[in-house]
C-alpha positions in Angstrom: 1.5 -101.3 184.8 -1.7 -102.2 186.6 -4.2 -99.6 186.1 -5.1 -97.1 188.7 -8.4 -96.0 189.4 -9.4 -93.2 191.9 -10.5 -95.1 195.4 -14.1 -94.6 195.8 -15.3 -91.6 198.2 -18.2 -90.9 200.7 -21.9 -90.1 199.3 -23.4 -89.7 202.4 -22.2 -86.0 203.1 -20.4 -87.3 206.4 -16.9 -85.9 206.6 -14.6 -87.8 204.6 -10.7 -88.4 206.4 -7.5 -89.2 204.1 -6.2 -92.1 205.9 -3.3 -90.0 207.1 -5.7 -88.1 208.6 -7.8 -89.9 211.1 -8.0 -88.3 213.9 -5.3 -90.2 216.2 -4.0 -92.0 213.0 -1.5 -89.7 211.8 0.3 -92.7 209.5 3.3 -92.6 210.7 4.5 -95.4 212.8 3.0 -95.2 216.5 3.3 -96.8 219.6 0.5 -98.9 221.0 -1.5 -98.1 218.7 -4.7 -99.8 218.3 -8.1 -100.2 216.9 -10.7 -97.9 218.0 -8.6 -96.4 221.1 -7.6 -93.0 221.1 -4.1 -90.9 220.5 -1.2 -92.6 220.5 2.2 -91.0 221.3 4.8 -90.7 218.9 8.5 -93.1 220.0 11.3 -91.2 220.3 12.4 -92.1 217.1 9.9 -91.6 215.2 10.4 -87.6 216.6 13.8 -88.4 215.0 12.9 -88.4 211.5 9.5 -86.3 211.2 11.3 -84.3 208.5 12.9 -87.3 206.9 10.3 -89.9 206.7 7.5 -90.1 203.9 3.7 -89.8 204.8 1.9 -93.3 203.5 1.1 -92.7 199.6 -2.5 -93.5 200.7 -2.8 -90.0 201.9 -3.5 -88.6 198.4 -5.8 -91.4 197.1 -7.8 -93.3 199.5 -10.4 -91.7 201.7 -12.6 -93.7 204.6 -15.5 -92.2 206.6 -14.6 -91.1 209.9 -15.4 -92.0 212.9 -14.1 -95.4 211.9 -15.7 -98.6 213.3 -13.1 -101.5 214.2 -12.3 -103.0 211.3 -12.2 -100.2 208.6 -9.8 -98.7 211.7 -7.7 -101.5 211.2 -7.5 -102.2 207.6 -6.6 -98.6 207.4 -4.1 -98.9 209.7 -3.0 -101.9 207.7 -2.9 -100.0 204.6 -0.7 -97.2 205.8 1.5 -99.3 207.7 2.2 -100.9 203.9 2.1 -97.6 202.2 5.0 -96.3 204.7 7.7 -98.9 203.5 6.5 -100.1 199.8 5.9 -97.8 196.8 3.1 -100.0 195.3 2.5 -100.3 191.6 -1.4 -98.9 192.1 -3.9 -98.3 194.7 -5.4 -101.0 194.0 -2.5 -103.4 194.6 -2.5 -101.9 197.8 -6.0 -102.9 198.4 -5.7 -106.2 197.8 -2.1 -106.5 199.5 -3.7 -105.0 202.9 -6.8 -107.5 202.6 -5.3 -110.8 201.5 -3.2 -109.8 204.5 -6.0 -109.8 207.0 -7.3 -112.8 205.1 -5.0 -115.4 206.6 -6.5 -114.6 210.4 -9.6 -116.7 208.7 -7.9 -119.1 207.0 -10.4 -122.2 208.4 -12.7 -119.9 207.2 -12.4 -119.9 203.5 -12.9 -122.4 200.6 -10.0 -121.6 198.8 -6.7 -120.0 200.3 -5.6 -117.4 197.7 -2.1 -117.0 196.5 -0.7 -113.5 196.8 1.8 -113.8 193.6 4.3 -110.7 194.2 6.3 -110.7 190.7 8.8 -107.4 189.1 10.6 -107.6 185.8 13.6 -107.4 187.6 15.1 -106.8 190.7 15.3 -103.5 193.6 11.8 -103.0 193.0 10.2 -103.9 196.5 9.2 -107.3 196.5 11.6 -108.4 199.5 10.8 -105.3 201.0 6.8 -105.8 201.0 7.5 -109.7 202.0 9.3 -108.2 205.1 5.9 -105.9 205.9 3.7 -108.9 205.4 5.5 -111.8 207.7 5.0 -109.3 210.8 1.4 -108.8 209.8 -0.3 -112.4 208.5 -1.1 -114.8 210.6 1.5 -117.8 211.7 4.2 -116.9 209.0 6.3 -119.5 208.1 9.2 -118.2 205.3 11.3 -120.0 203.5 13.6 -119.3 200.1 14.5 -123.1 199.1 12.3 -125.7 200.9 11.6 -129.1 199.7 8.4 -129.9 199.8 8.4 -132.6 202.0 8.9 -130.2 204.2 6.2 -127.7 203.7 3.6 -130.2 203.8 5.0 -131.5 207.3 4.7 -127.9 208.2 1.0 -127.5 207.4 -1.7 -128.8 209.9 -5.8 -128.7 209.1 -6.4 -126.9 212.8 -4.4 -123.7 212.0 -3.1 -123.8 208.9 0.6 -121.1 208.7 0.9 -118.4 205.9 3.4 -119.5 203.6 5.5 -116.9 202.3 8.0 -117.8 199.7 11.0 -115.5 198.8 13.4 -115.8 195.4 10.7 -118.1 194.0 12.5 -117.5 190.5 14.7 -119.6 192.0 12.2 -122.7 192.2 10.5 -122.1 188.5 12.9 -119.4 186.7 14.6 -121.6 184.1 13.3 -125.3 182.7 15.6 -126.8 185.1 14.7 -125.6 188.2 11.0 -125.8 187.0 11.5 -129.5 186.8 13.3 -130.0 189.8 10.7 -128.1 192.0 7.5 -129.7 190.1 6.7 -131.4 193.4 6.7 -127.9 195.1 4.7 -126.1 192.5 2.0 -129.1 192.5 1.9 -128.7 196.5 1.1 -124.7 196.0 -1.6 -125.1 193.6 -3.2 -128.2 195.6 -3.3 -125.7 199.0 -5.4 -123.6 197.0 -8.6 -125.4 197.2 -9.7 -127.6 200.6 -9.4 -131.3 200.7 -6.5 -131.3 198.5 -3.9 -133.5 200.5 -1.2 -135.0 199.4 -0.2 -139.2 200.0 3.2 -140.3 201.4 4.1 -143.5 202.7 5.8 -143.2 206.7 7.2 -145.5 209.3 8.5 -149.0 209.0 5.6 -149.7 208.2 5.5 -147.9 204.6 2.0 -146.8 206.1 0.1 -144.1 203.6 -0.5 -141.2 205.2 -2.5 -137.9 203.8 -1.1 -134.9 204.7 -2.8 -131.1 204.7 -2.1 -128.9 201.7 -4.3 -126.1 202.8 -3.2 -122.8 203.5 -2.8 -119.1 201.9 0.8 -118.6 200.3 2.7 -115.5 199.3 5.7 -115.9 196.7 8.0 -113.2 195.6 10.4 -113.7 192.6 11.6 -111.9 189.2 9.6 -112.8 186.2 6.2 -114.4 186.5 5.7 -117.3 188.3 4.3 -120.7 186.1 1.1 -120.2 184.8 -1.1 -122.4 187.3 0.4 -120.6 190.1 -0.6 -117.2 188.5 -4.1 -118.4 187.7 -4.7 -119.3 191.6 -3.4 -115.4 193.1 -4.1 -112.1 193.1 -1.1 -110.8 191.6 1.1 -107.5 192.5 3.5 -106.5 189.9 5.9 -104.6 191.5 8.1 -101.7 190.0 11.4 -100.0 190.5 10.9 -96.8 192.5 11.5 -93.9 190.8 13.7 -91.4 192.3 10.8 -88.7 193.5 8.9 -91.9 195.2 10.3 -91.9 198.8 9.5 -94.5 202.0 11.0 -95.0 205.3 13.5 -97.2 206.0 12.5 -100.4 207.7 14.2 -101.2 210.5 13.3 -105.1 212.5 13.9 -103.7 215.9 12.2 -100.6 216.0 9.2 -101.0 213.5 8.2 -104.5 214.0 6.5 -104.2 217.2 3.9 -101.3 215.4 2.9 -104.2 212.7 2.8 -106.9 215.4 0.1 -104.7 217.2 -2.0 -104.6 213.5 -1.2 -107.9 213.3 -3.2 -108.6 217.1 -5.8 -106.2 216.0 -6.9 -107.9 213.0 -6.5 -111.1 215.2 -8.8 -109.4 218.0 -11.1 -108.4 215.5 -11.7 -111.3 212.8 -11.8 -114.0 215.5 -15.4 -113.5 216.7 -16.3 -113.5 213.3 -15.4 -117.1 212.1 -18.9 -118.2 211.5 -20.2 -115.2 210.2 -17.3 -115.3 207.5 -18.0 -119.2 206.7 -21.2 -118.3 205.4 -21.2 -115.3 203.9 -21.4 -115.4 199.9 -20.5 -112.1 198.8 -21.6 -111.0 195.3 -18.5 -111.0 193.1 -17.8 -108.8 189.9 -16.1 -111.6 189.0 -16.1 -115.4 187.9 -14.6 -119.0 187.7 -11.2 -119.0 190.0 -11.0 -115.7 190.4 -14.0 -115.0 191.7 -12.1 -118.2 194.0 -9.1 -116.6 194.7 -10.7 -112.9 195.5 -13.9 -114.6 197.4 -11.9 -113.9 200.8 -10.7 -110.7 200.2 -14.2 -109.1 199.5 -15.2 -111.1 202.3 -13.1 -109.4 204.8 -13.8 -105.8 202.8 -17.7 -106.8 203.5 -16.8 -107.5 207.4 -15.1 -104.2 207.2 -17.8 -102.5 206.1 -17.7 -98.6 205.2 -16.0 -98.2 201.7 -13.8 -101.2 201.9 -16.7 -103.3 199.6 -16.0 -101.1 197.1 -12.5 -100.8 197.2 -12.4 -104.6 197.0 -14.9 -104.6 194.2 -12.7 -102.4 192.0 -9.5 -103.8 192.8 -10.9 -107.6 192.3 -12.0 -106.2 188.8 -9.0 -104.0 187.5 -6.4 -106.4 188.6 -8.3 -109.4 187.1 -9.4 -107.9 184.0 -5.3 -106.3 183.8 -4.1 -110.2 184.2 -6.5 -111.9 181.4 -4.3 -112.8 178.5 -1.1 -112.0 180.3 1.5 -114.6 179.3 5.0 -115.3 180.8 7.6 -113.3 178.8 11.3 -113.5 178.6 13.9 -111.4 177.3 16.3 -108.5 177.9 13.3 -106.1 178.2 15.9 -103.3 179.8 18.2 -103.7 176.5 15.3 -103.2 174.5 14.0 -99.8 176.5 17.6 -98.4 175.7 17.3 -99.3 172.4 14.0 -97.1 172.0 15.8 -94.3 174.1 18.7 -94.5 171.4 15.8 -94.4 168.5 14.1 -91.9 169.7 17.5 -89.8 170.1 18.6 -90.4 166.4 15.1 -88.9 165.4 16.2 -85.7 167.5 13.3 -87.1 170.2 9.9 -86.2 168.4 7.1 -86.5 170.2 6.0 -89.8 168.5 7.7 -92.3 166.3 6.2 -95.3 163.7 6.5 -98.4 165.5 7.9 -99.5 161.4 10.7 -96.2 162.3 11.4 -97.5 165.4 11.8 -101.2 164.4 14.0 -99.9 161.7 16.5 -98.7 164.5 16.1 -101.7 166.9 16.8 -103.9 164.3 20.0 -102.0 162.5 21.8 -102.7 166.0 23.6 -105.9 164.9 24.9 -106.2 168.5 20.9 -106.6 169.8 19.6 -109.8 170.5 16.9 -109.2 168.6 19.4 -109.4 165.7 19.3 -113.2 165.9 15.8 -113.2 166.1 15.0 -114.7 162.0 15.1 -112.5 158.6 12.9 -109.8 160.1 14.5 -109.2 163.2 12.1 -107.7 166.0 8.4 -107.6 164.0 5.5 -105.5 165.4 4.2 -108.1 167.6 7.1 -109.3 169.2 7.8 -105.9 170.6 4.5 -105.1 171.6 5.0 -108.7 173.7 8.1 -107.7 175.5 6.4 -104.1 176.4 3.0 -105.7 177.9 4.9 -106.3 181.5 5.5 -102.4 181.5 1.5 -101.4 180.3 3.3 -99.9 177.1 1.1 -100.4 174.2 1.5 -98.7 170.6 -1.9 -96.9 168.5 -2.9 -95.2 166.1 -2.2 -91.3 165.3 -1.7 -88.9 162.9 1.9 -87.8 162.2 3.3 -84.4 161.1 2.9 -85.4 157.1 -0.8 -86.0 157.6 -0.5 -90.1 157.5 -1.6 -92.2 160.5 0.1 -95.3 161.5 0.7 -97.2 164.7 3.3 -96.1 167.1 4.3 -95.3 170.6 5.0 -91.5 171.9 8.1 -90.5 173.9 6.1 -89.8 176.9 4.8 -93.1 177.1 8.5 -94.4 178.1 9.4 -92.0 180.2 8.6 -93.0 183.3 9.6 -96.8 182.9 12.9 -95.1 181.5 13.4 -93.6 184.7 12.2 -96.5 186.8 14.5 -99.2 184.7 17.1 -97.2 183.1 17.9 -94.3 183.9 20.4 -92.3 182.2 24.0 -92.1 184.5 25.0 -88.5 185.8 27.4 -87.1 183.2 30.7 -86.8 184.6 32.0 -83.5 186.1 34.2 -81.5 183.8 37.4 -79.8 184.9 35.7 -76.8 185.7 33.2 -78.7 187.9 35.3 -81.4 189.7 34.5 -81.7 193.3 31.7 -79.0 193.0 27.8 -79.5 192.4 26.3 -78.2 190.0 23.5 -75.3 191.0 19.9 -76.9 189.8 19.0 -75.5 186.3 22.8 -75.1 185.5 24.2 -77.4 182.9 27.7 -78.7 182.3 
């Protein structure tokens, strides 16, 4: 997965808050809450589910000086608004989620309008849900699943340009088919990336050519990765199944939307004064080319921000980019194959570590695999190690038991993407144990 590295903390010596923290920024969902004011009372229903609803995951991990000025406040309140409903893949994805966010309320701002490409292998593992968080925080949303593009140029104007957020976007590129079909729609997206891109048509009676605005920030959600030049223009989120310790609340329109509409205003309240200041600012990147493009805003609004958000930008910009180089789009029944190893790794009585040469030996003798099909050799060494990269699951080198070393993967290394894809079913109840639960640490 996308690595995780600890979020920076205070060297001043001032007193150093947990986001969850703050004082009058508990994390959980308040009403009126804002920037810079002062305690805010619980709703009713929040006092309903104290005992049931998860603290952000930000509490653990990221750490801002306190007292906060207004727009580390807000970010922060951002981030833990995002952090309540979304198990995010690494810290840093939430960085760069709760940034690119606050992003679009400068969109006339910036040069280029970076895409926000939120991808999973497959599906339940937050994409919709994060979607859902982001259209009640971004500026002018304007969602769609399937539209032409006719339409979402018509939609897009040069004085204030809407967030495009596109859901199911597997649905536009996922098969050669659709990819063709929607080529109009995936040329539209890349040209909004980069001002003074428009696109021609020819209106009216009188077949009159007309340019219309590409420009503006886009956020697209979809199983598998998107095409290539799509991926090249974001900064890209790849999302996970949530494993069964990993708990959020539950987001509900009615009651929580009015909590992110207020963070929505505060990062409006806050970044509109600050147009001009953010058109010429020329932040020094950590990295190059069209990324340093596509992350250029989002260290621009950490460097507004100021406190330790220029850092936290900084290190996100560079593990995310550096986790993306090489990535390719990859196809294949990945889950089949991650039961496969489990079976493997079971018929070797689970060792710690297996050769990848022992475990290819097992994938391979399944005749019912796909990877059966796949030529003389079956699955080789590098064509598992290809449909493992989506999961960060790479083999090395180590000793084994008999002295000899040799590539392979250990046990542990799956176990977490076992239970996140996976998991094993519940055995079923015996005689003895219908209708009855098993005490914990008690076996069938």
């Amino acid at each position: 997965m996308q690595p995780t590295t600890p979020d920076a903390h205070s060297q001043t010596g001032e007193t150093v808050w947990p986001v969850a923290a703050i004082p009058g920024k508990p994390g959980a969902h308040l009403t009126g809450e804002r920037a810079g004011g002062g305690d805010a009372t619980p709703s009713a229903g929040d006092a309903a589910q104290d005992t049931s609803v998860p603290k952000p995951r930000t509490e653990s991990a990221s750490t801002f000086v306190g007292p906060l000025r207004q727009g580390e406040q807000v970010l922060a309140d951002l981030r833990a608004q995002i952090a309540r409903y979304v198990v995010m893949p690494s810290q840093e994805a939430l960085t760069a989620v709760t940034l690119w966010v606050a992003a679009t309320h400068l969109q006339r701002a910036w040069q280029h309008a970076p895409r926000l490409a939120i991808v999973a292998p497959e599906k339940r593992c937050g994409k919709s849900r994060l979607l859902d968080v982001i259209t009640e925080t971004v500026h002018n949303p304007l969602i769609t699943v399937n539209a032409s593009a006719a339409a979402i140029f018509r939609s897009i104007g040069d004085e204030d340009p809407p967030t495009l957020l596109v859901d199911e976007a597997d649905t536009l590129f996922g098969t050669t088919k659709a990819a063709e079909k929607n080529e109009e729609v995936r040329g539209l997206i890349n040209a909004g990336h980069q001002r003074n891109r428009p696109t021609l048509r020819v209106v009216g009676p009188e077949h009159k050519p007309t340019k219309f605005p590409t420009f503006a920030m886009a956020a697209l959600a979809g199983i598998g990765d998107l095409p290539d030049t799509v991926m090249d223009r974001s900064a890209v989120i790849r999302m996970r199944r949530r494993a069964g310790k990993e708990k959020v609340a539950h987001f509900r329109t009615a009651r929580d939307t009015p909590a992110l509409h207020a963070i929505r205003d505060d990062l409006a309240a806050w970044l509109k004064p600050l147009f001009r200041q953010a058109m010429d600012m020329e932040p020094t990147m950590p990295v190059e080319d069209r990324a340093a493009d596509t992350w250029e805003p989002l260290v621009t609004i950490a460097d507004l921000a100021g406190g330790q958000w220029p850092t936290l930008a900084r290190t996100a910009c560079r593990a995310m980019t550096d986790y993306e180089a090489g990535q390719d789009e990859q196809g294949g029944l990945r889950t089949r194959l991650l039961i496969g190893i489990r079976r493997a790794f079971a018929a070797e009585n689970d060792p710690p570590a297996l050769r990848t040469k022992r475990l290819l030996e097992h994938l391979n003798a399944d005749k019912e695999a796909p990877w059966a099909d796949y030529g003389p050799d079956g699955l080789t060494p590098r064509g598992l190690q290809e449909r493992l990269k989506p999961y960060g699951l790479n083999s090395s080198n180590r000793r084994f038991p008999d002295g000899t070393q040799a590539r392979g993967f250990t046990r542990n290394q799956f176990l977490d993407t076992w239970a996140r894809y996976c998991p094993e079913p519940n055995p079923p109840a015996g005689p003895a144990q219908q209708g009855a639960e098993l005490l914990p640490g008690t076996q069938a």
